[in-house]
N, CA, C and O atoms as CSV, one atom per row, in Angstrom:
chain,resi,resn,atom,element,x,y,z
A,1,UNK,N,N,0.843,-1.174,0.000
A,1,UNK,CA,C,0.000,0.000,0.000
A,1,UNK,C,C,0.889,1.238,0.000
A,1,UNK,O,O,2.063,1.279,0.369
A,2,UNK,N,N,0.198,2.173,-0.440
A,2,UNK,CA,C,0.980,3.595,-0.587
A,2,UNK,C,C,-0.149,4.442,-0.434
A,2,UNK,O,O,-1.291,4.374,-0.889
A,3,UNK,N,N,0.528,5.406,0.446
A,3,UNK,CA,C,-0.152,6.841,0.892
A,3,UNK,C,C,0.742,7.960,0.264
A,3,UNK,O,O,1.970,8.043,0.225
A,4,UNK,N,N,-0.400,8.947,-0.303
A,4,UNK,CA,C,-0.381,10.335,-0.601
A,4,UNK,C,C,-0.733,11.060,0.645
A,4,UNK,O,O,-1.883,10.936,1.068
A,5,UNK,N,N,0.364,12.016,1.468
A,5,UNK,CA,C,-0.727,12.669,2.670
A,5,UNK,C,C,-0.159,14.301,2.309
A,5,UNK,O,O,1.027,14.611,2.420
A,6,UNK,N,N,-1.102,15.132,1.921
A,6,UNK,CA,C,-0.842,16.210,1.850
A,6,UNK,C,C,-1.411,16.847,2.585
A,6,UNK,O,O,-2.522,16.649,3.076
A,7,UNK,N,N,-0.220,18.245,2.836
A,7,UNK,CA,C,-1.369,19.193,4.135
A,7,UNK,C,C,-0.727,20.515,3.719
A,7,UNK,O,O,0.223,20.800,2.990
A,8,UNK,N,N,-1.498,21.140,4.370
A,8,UNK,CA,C,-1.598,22.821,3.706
A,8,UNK,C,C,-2.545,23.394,4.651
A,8,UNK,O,O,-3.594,22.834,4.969
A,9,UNK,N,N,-2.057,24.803,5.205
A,9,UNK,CA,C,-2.936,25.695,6.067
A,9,UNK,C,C,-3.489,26.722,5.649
A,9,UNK,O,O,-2.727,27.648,5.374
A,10,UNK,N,N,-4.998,26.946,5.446
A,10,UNK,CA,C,-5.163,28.285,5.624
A,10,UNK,C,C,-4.548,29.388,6.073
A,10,UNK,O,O,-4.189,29.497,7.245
A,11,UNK,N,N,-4.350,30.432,5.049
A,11,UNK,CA,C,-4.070,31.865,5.485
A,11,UNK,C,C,-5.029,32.985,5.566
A,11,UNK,O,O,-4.789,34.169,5.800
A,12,UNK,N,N,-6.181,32.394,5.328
A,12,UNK,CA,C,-7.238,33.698,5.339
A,12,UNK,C,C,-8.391,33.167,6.056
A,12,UNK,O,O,-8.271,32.190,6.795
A,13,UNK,N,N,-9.075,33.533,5.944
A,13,UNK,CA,C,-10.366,33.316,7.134
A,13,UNK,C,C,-11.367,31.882,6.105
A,13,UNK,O,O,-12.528,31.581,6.382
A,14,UNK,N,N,-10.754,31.383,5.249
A,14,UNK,CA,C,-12.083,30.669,4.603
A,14,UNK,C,C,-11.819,28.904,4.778
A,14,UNK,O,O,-11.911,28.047,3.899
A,15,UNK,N,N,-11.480,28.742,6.172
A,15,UNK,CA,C,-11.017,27.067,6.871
A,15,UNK,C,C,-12.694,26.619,6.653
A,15,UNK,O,O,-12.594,25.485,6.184
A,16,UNK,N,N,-13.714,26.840,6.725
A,16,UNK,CA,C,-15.157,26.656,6.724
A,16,UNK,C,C,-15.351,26.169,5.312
A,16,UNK,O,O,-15.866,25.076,5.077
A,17,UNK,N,N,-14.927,27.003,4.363
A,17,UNK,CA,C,-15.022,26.935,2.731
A,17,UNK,C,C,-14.246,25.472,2.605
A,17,UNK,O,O,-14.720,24.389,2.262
A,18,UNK,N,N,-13.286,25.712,2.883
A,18,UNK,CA,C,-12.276,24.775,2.904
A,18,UNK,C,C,-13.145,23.164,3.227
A,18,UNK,O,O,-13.091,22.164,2.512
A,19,UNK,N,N,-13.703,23.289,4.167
A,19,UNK,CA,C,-14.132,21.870,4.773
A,19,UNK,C,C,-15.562,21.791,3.967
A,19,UNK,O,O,-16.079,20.677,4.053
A,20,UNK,N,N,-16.202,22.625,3.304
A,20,UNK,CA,C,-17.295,22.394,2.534
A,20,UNK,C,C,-17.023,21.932,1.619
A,20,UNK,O,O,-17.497,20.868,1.223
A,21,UNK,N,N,-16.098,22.677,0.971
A,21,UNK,CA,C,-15.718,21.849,-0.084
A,21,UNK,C,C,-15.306,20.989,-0.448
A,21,UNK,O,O,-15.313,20.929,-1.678
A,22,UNK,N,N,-14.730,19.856,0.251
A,22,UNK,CA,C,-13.914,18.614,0.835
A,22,UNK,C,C,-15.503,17.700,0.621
A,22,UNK,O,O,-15.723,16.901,-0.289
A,23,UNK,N,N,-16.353,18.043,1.595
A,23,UNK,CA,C,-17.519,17.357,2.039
A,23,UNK,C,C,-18.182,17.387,0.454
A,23,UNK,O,O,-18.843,16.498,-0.083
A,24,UNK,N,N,-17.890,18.342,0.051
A,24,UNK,CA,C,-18.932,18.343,-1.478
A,24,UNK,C,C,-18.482,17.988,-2.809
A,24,UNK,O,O,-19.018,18.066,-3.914
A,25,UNK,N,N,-17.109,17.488,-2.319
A,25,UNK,CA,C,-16.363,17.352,-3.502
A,25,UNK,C,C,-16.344,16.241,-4.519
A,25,UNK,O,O,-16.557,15.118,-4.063
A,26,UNK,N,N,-16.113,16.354,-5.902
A,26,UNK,CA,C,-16.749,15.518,-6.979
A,26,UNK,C,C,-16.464,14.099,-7.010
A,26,UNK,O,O,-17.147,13.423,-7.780
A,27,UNK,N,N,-15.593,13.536,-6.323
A,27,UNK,CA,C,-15.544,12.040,-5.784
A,27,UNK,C,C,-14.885,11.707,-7.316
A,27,UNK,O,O,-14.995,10.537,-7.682
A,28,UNK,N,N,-14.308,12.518,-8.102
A,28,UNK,CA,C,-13.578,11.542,-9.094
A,28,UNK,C,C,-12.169,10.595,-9.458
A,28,UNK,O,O,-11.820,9.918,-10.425
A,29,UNK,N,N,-11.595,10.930,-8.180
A,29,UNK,CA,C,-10.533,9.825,-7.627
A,29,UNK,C,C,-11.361,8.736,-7.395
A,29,UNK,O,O,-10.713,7.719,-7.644
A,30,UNK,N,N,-12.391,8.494,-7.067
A,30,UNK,CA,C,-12.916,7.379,-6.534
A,30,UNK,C,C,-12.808,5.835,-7.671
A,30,UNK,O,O,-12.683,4.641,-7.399
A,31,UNK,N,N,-12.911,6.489,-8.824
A,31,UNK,CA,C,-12.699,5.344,-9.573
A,31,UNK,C,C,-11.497,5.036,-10.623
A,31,UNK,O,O,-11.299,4.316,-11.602
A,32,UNK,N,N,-10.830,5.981,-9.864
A,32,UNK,CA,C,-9.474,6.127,-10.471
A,32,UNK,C,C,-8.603,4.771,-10.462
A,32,UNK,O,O,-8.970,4.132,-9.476
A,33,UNK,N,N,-7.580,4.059,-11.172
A,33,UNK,CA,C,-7.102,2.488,-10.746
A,33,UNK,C,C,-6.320,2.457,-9.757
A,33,UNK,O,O,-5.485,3.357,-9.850
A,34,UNK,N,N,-6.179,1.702,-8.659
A,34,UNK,CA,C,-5.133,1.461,-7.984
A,34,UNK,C,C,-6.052,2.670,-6.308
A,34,UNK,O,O,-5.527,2.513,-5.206
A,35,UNK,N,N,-6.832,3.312,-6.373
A,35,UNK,CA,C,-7.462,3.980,-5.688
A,35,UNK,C,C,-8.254,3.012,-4.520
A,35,UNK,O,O,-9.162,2.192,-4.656
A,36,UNK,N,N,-7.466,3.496,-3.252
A,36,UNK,CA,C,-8.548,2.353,-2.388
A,36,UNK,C,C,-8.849,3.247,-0.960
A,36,UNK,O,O,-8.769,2.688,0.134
A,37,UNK,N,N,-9.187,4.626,-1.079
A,37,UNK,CA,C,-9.539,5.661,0.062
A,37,UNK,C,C,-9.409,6.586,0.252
A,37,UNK,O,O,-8.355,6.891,-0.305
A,38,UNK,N,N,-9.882,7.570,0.828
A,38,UNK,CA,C,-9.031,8.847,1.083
A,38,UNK,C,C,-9.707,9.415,2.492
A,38,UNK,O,O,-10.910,9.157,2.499
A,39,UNK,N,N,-9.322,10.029,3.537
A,39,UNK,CA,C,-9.628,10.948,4.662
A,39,UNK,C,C,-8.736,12.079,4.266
A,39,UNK,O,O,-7.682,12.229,3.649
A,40,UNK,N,N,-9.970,13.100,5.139
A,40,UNK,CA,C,-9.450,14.171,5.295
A,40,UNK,C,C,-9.540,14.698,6.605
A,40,UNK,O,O,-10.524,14.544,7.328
A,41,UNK,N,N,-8.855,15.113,6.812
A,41,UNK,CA,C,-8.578,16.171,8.945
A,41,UNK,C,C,-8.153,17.147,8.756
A,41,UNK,O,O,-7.457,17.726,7.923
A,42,UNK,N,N,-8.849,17.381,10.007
A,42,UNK,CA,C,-8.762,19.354,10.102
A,42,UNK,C,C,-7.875,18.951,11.716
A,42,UNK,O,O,-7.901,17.937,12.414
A,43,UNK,N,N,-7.081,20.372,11.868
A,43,UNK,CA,C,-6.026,20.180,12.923
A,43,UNK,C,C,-7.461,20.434,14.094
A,43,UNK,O,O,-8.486,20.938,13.635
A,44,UNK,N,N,-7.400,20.061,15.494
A,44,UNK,CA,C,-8.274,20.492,16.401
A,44,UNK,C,C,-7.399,21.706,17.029
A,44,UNK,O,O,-8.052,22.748,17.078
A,45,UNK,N,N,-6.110,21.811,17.508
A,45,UNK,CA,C,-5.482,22.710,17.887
A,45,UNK,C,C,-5.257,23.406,16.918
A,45,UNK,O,O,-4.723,24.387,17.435
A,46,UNK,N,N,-5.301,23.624,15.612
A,46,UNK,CA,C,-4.780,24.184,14.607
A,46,UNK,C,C,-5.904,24.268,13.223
A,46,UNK,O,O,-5.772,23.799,12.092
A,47,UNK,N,N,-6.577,24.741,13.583
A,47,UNK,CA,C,-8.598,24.105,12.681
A,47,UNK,C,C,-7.697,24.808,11.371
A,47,UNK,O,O,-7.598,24.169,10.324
A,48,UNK,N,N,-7.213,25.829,11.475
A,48,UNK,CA,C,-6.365,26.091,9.488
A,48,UNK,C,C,-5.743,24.966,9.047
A,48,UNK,O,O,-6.080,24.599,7.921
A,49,UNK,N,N,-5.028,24.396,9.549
A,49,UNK,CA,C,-4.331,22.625,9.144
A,49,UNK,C,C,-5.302,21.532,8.615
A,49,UNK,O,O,-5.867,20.775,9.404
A,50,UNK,N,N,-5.496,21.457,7.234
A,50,UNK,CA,C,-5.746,20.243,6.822
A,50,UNK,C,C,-4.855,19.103,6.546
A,50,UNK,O,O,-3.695,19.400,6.260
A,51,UNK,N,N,-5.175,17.838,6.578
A,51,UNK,CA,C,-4.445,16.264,5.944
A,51,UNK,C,C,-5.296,16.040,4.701
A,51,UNK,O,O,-6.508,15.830,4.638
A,52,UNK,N,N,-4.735,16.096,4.093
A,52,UNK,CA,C,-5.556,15.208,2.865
A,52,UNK,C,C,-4.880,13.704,3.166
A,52,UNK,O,O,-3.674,13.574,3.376
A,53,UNK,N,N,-5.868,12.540,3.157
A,53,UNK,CA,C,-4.839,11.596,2.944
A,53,UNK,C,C,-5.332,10.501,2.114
A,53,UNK,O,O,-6.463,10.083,2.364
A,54,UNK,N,N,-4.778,10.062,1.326
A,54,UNK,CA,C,-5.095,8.924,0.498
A,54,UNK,C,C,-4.589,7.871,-0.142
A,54,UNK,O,O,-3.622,8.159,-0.848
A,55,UNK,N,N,-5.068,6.181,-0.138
A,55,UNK,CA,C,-4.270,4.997,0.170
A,55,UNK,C,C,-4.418,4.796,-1.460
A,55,UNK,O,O,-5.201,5.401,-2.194
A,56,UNK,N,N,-3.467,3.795,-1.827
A,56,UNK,CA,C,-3.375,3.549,-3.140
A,56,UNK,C,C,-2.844,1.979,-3.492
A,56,UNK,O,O,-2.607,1.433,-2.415
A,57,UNK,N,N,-2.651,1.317,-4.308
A,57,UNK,CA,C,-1.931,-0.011,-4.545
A,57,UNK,C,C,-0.715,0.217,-4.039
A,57,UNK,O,O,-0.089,-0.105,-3.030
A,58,UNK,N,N,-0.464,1.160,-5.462
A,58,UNK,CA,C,0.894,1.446,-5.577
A,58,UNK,C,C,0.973,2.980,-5.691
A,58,UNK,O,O,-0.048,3.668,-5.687
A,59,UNK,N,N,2.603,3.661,-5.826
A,59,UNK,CA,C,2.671,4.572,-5.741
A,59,UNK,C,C,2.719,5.072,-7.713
A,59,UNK,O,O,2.856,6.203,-8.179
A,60,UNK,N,N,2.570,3.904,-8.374
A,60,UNK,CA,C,2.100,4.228,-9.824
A,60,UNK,C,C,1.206,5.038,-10.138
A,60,UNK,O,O,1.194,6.055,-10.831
A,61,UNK,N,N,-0.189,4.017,-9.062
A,61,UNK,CA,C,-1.801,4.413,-9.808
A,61,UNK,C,C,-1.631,5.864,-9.047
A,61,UNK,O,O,-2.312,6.748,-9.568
A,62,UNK,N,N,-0.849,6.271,-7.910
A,62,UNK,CA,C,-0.955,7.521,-7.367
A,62,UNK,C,C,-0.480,8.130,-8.644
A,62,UNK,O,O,-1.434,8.367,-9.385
A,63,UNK,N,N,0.678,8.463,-9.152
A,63,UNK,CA,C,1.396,8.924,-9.805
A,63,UNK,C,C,0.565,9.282,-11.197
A,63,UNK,O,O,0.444,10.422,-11.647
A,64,UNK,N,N,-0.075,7.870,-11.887
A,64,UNK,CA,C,-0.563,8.544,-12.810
A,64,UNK,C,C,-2.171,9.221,-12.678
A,64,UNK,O,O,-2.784,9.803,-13.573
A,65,UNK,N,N,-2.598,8.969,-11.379
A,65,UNK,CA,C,-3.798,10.362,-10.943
A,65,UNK,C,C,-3.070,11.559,-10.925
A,65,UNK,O,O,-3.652,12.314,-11.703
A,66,UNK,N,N,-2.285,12.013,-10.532
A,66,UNK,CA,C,-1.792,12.791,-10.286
A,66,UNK,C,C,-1.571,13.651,-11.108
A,66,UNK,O,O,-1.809,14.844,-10.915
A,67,UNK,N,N,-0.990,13.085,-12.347
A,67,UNK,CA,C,-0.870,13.765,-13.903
A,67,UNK,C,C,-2.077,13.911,-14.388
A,67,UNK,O,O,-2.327,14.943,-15.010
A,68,UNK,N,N,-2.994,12.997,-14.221
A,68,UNK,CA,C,-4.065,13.324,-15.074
A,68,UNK,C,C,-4.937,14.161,-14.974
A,68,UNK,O,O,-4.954,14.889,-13.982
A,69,UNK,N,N,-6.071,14.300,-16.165
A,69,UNK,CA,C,-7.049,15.586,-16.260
A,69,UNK,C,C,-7.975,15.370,-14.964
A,69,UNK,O,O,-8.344,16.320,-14.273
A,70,UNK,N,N,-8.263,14.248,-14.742
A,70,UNK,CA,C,-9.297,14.252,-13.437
A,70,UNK,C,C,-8.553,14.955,-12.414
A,70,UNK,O,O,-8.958,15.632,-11.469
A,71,UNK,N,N,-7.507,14.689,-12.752
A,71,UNK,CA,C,-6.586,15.459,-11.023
A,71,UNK,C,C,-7.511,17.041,-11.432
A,71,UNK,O,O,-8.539,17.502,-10.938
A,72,UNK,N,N,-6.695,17.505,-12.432
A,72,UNK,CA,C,-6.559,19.190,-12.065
A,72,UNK,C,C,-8.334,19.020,-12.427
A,72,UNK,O,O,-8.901,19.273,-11.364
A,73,UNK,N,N,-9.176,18.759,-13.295
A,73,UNK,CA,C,-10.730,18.500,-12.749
A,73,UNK,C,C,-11.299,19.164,-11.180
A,73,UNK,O,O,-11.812,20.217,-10.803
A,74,UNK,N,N,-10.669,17.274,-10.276
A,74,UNK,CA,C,-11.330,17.425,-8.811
A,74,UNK,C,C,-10.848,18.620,-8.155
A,74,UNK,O,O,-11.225,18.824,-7.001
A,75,UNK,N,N,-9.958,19.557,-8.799
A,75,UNK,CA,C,-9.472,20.773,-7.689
A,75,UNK,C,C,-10.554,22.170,-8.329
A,75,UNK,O,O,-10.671,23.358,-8.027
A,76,UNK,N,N,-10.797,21.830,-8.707
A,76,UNK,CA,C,-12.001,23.199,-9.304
A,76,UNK,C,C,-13.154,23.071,-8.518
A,76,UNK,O,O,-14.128,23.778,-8.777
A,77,UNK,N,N,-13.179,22.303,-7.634
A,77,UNK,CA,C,-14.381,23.017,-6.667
A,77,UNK,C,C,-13.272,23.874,-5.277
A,77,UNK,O,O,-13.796,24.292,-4.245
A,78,UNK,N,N,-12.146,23.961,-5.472
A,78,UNK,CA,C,-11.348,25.115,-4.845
A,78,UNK,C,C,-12.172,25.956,-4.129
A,78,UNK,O,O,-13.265,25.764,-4.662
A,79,UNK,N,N,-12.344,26.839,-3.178
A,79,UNK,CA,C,-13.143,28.210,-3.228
A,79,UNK,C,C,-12.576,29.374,-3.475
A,79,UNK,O,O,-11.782,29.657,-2.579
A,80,UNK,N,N,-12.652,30.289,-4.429
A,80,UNK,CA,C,-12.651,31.215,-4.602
A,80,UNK,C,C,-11.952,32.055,-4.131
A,80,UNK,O,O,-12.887,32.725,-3.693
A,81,UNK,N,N,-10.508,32.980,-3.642
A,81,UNK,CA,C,-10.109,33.247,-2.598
A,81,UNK,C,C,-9.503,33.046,-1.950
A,81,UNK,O,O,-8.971,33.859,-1.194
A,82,UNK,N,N,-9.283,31.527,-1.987
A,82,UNK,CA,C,-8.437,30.638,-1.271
A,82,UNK,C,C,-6.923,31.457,-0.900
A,82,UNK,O,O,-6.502,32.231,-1.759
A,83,UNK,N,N,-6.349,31.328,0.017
A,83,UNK,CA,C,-4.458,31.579,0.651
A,83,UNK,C,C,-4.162,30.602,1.191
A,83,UNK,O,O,-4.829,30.030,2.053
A,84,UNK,N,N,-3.399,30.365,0.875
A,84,UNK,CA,C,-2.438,29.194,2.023
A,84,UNK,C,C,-1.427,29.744,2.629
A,84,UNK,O,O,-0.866,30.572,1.910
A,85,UNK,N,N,-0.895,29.598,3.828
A,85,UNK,CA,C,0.205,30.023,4.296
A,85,UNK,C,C,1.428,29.568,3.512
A,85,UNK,O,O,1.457,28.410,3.095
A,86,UNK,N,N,2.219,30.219,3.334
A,86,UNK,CA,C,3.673,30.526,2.586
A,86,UNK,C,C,4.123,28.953,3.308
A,86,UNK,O,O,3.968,28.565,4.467
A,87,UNK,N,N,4.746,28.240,2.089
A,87,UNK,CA,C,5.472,27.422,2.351
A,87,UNK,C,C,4.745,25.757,3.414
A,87,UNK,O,O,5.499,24.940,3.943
A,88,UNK,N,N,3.230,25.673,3.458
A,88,UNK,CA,C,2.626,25.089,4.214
A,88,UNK,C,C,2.061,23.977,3.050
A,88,UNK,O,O,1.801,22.797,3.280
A,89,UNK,N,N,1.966,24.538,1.992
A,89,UNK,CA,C,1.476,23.158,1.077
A,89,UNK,C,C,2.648,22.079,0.835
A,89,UNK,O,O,3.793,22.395,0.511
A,90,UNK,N,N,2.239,20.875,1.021
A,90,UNK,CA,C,3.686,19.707,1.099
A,90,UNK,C,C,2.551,18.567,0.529
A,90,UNK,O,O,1.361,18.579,0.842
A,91,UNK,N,N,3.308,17.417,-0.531
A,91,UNK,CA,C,2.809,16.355,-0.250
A,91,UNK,C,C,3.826,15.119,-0.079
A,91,UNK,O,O,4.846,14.985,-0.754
A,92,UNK,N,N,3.444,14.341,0.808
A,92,UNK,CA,C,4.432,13.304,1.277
A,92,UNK,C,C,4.148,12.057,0.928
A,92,UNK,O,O,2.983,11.723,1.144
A,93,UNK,N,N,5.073,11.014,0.306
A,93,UNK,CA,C,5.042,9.872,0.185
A,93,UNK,C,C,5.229,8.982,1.276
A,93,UNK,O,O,6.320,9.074,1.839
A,94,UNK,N,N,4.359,8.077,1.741
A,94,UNK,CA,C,4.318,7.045,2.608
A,94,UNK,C,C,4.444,5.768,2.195
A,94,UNK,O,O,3.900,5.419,1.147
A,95,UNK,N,N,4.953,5.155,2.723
A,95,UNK,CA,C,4.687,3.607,2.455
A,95,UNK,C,C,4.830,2.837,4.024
A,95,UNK,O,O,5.419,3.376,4.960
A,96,UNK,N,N,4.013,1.153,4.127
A,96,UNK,CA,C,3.324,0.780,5.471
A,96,UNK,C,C,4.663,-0.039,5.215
A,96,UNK,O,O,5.102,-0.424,4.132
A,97,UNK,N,N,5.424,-0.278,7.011
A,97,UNK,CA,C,6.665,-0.737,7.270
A,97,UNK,C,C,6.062,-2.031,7.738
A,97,UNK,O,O,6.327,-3.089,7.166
A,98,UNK,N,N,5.230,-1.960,8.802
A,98,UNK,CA,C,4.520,-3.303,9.141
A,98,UNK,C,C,2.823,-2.649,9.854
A,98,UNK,O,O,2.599,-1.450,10.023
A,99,UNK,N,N,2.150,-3.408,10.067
A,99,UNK,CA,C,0.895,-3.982,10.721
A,99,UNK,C,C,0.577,-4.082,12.173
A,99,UNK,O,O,-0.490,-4.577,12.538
């Protein structure tokens, strides 16, 4: 298994937008190949801190979502406005050591 976990903080007041849009969002990773989940978290000490996180076969089927048109697609329900804090968007490769 392989994880995508990206996180990125709000810089402006729209952490609310942010989590609506998550909740409303077009689900087109979902049938993407090699696709087997995704959560998302909001920091409780830190409610601007999101995780995106999402499990995969391999770090292929990640790779070629990633390039593809559905990728830049599912990010257009964005809101409007959006800031992130300088230097806070990251995405990290995981892989499971053991069970």
């Amino acid at each position: 298994m392989f994880l995508a976990v990206s996180t990125f903080a709000v810089a402006n007041d729209m952490s609310a937008e942010v989590e609506a849009a998550f909740l409303a969002r077009p689900h087109l990773v979902d049938d993407a190949p090699g696709f087997l989940g995704m959560e998302v978290w909001r920091g409780v000490d830190q409610p601007r801190t999101f995780w995106l996180v999402t499990r995969w076969t391999n770090r292929e089927s990640y790779e070629v979502w990633h390039r593809g048109h559905s990728y830049r697609e599912s990010h257009l329900g964005i809101p409007k406005g959006l800031k992130l804090e300088r230097g806070s968007a990251r995405v990290h490769a995981v892989r499971r050591i053991c069970r």
